[in-house]
C-alpha positions as a Markdown table, in Angstrom:
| # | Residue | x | y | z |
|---|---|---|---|---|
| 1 | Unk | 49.4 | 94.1 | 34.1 |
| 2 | Unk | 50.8 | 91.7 | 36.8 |
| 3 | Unk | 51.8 | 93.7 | 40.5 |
| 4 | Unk | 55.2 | 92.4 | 40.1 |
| 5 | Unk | 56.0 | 94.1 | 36.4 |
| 6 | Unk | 54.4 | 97.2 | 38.2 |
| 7 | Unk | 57.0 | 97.2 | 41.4 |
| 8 | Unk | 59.9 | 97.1 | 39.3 |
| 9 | Unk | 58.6 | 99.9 | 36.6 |
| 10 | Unk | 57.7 | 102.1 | 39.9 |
| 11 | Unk | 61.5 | 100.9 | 41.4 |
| 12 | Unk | 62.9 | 102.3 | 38.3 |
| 13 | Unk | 61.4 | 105.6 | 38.5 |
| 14 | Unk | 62.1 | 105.8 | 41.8 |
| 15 | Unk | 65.6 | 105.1 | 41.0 |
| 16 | Unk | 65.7 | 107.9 | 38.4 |
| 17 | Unk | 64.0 | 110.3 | 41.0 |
| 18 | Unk | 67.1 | 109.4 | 43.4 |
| 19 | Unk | 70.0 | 109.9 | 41.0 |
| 20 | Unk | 67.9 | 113.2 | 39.8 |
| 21 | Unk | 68.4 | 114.6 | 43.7 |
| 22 | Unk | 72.1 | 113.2 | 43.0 |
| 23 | Unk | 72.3 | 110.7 | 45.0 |
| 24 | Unk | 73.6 | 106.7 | 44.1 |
| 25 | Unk | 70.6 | 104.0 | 44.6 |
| 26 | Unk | 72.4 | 100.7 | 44.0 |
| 27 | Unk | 69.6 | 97.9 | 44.1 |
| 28 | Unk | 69.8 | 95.3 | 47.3 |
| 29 | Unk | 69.5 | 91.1 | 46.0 |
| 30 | Unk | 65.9 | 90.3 | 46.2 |
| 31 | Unk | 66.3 | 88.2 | 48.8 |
| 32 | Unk | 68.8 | 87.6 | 51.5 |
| 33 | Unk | 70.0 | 83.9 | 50.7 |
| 34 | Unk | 71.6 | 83.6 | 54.4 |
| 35 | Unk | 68.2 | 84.0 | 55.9 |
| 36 | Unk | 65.9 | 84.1 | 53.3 |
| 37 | Unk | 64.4 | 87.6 | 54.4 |
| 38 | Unk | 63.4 | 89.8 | 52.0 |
| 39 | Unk | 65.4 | 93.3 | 51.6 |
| 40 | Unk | 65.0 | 96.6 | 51.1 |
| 41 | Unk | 65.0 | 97.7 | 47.6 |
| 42 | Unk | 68.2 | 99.9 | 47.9 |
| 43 | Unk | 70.6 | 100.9 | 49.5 |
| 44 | Unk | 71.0 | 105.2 | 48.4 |
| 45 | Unk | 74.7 | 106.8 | 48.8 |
| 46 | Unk | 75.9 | 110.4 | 48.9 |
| 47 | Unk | 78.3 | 111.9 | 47.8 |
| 48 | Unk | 79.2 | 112.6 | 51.1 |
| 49 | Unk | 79.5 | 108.8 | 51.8 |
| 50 | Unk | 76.2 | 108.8 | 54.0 |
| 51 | Unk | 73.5 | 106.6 | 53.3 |
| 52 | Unk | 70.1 | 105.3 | 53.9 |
| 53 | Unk | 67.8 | 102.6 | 53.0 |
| 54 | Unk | 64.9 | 102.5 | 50.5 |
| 55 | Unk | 61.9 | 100.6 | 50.3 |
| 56 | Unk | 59.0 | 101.4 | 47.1 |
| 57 | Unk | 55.5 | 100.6 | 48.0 |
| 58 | Unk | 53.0 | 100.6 | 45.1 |
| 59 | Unk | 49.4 | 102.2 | 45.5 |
| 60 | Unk | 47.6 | 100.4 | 43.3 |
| 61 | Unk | 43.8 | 100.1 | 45.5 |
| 62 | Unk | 41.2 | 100.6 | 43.4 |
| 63 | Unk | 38.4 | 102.9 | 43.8 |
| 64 | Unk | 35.0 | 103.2 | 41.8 |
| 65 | Unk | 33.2 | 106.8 | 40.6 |
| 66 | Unk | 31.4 | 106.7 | 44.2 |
| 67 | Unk | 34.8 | 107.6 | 45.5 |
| 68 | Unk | 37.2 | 105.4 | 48.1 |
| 69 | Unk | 36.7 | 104.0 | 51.9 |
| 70 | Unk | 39.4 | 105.3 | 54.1 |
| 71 | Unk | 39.0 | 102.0 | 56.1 |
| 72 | Unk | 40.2 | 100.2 | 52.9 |
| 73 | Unk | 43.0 | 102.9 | 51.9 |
| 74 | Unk | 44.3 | 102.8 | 55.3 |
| 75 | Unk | 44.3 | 99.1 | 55.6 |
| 76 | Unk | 46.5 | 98.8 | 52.6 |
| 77 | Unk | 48.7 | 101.5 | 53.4 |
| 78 | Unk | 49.3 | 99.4 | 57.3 |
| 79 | Unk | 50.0 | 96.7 | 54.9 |
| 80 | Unk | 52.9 | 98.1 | 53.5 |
| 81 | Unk | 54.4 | 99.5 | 56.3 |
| 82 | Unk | 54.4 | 96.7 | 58.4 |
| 83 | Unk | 55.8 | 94.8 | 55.1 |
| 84 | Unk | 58.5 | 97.6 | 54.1 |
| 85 | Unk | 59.6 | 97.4 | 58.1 |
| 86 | Unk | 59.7 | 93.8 | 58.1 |
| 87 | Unk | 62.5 | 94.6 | 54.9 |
| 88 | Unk | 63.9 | 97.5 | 56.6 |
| 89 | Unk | 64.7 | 95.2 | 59.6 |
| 90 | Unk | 66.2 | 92.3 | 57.9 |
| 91 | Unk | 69.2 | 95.1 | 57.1 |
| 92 | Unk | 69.0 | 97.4 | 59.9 |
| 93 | Unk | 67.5 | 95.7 | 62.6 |
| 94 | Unk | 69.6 | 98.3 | 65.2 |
| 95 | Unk | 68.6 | 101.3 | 63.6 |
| 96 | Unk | 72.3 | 102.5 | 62.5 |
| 97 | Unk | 70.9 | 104.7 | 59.3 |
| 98 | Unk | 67.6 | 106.0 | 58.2 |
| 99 | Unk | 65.1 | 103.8 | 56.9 |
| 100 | Unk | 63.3 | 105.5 | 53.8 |
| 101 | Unk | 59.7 | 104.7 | 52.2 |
| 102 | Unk | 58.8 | 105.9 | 49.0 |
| 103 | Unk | 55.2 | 105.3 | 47.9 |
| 104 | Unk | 54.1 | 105.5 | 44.1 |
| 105 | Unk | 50.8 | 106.1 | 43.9 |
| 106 | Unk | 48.4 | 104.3 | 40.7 |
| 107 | Unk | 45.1 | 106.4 | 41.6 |
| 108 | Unk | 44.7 | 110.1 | 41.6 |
| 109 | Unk | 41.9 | 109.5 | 44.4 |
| 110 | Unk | 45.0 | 108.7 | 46.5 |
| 111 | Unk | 47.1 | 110.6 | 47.8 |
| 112 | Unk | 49.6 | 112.2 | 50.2 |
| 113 | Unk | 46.8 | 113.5 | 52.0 |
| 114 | Unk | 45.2 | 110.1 | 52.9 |
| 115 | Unk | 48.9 | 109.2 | 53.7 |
| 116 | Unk | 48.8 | 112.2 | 56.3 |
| 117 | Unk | 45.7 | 111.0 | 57.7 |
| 118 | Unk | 47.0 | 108.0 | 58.7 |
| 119 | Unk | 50.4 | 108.9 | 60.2 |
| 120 | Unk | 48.6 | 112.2 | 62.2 |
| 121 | Unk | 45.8 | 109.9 | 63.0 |
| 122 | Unk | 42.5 | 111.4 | 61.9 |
| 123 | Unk | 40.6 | 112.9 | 59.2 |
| 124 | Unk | 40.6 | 117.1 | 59.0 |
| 125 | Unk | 37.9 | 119.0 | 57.7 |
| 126 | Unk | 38.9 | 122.7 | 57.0 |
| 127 | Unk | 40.8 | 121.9 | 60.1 |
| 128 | Unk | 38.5 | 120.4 | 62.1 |
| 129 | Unk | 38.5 | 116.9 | 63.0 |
| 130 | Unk | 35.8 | 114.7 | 61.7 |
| 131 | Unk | 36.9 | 111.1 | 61.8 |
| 132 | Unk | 39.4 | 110.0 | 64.5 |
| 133 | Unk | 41.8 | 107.2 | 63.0 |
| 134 | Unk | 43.5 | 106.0 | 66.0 |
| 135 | Unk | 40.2 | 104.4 | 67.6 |
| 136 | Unk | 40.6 | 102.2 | 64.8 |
| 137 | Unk | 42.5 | 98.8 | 64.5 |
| 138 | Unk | 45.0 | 99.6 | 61.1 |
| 139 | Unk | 45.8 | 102.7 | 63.3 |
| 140 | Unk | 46.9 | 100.8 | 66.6 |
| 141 | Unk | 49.1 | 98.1 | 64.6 |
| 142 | Unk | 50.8 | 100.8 | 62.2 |
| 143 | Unk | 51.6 | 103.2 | 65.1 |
| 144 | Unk | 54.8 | 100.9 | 66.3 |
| 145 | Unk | 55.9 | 100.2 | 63.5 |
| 146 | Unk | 55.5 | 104.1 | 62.0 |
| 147 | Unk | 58.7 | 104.4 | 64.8 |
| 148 | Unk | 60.9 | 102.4 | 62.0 |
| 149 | Unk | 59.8 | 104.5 | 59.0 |
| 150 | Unk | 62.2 | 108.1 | 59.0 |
| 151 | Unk | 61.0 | 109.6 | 55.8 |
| 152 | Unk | 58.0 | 109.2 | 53.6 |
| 153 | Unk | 58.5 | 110.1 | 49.9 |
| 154 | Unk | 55.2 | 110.5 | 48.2 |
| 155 | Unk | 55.6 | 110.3 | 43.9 |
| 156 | Unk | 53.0 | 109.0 | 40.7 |
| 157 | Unk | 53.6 | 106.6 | 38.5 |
| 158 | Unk | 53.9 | 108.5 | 35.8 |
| 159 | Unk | 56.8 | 110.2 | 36.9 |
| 160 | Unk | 55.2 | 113.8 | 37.1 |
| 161 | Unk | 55.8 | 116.2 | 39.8 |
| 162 | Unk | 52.6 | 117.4 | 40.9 |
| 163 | Unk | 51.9 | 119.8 | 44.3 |
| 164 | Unk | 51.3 | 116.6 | 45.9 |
| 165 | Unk | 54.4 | 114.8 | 45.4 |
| 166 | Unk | 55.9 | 115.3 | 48.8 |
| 167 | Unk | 58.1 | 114.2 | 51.3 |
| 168 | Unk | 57.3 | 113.5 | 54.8 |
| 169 | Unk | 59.4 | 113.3 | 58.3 |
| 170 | Unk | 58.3 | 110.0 | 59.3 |
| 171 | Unk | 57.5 | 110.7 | 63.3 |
| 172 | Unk | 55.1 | 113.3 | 62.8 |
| 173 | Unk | 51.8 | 111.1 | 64.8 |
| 174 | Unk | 50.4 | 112.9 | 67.8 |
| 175 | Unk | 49.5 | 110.6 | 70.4 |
């Protein structure tokens, strides 16, 4: 299955996951023809009349039985938050409304945790540290732009809610 037919089945259960918390998604133009910048993938009302913008990040990195390498997991997930806040910017470059990032996730073996990891900045063992992410390079170049992000929404492609679908306050690294 091509990544492109993936994004738009995960943007359409994101979309239903919106309008199930009652709130209005209406999809931006791929593209913004004026400057050719990509966009964010909507733009989600109230009812209040308040709103926010949405990007949808896929997880599909693959892992094999002997299990995943933070290093790589990390590295993609710096990928697409320097991508979505490249987006994010092209609509909302000052900052006037919340910037949200929803990540759909393709492998079990990632997860919200390893989403955690990253924006606290190291790896917890029964609550002691044993790896500390921010020596590291993906850690340095995501920590700006982590300042663009508000909220992380953390859901599965199949749709399920599962005790680790959750949603994240964006500014929750330690430094």
């Amino acid at each position: 299955m091509r990544t492109d037919h993936i994004s738009k089945i995960d943007e359409r259960l994101v979309e239903a996951y919106l309008r199930k918390c009652g709130l209005e998604p209406e999809r931006f133009p791929g593209e913004d023809s004026t400057r050719h910048q990509k966009t964010p993938d909507f733009k989600v009302s109230s009812l209040s009349g308040k709103f926010f913008f949405c990007e949808v990040k896929s997880i599909l990195t693959k892992t094999t039985e002997r299990g995943l390498l933070h290093a790589t997991v990390h590295n993609s997930f710096t990928k697409n938050i320097a991508n979505a806040v490249e987006q994010f910017d092209s609509v909302n470059s000052h900052r006037l409304v919340p910037n949200v990032l929803v990540w759909v996730s393709h492998n079990f073996q990632i997860n919200d945790q390893n989403l955690c990891e990253l924006l606290v900045g190291n790896i917890s063992i029964q609550g002691r540290v044993s790896v500390n992410l921010k020596k590291y390079r993906f850690s340095k170049r995501t920590s700006k732009n982590l300042k663009n992000i508000d909220l992380h929404i953390w859901l599965y492609h199949d749709g399920k809610i599962r005790d680790t679908s959750r949603i994240y306050q964006g500014k929750i690294r330690k430094n």
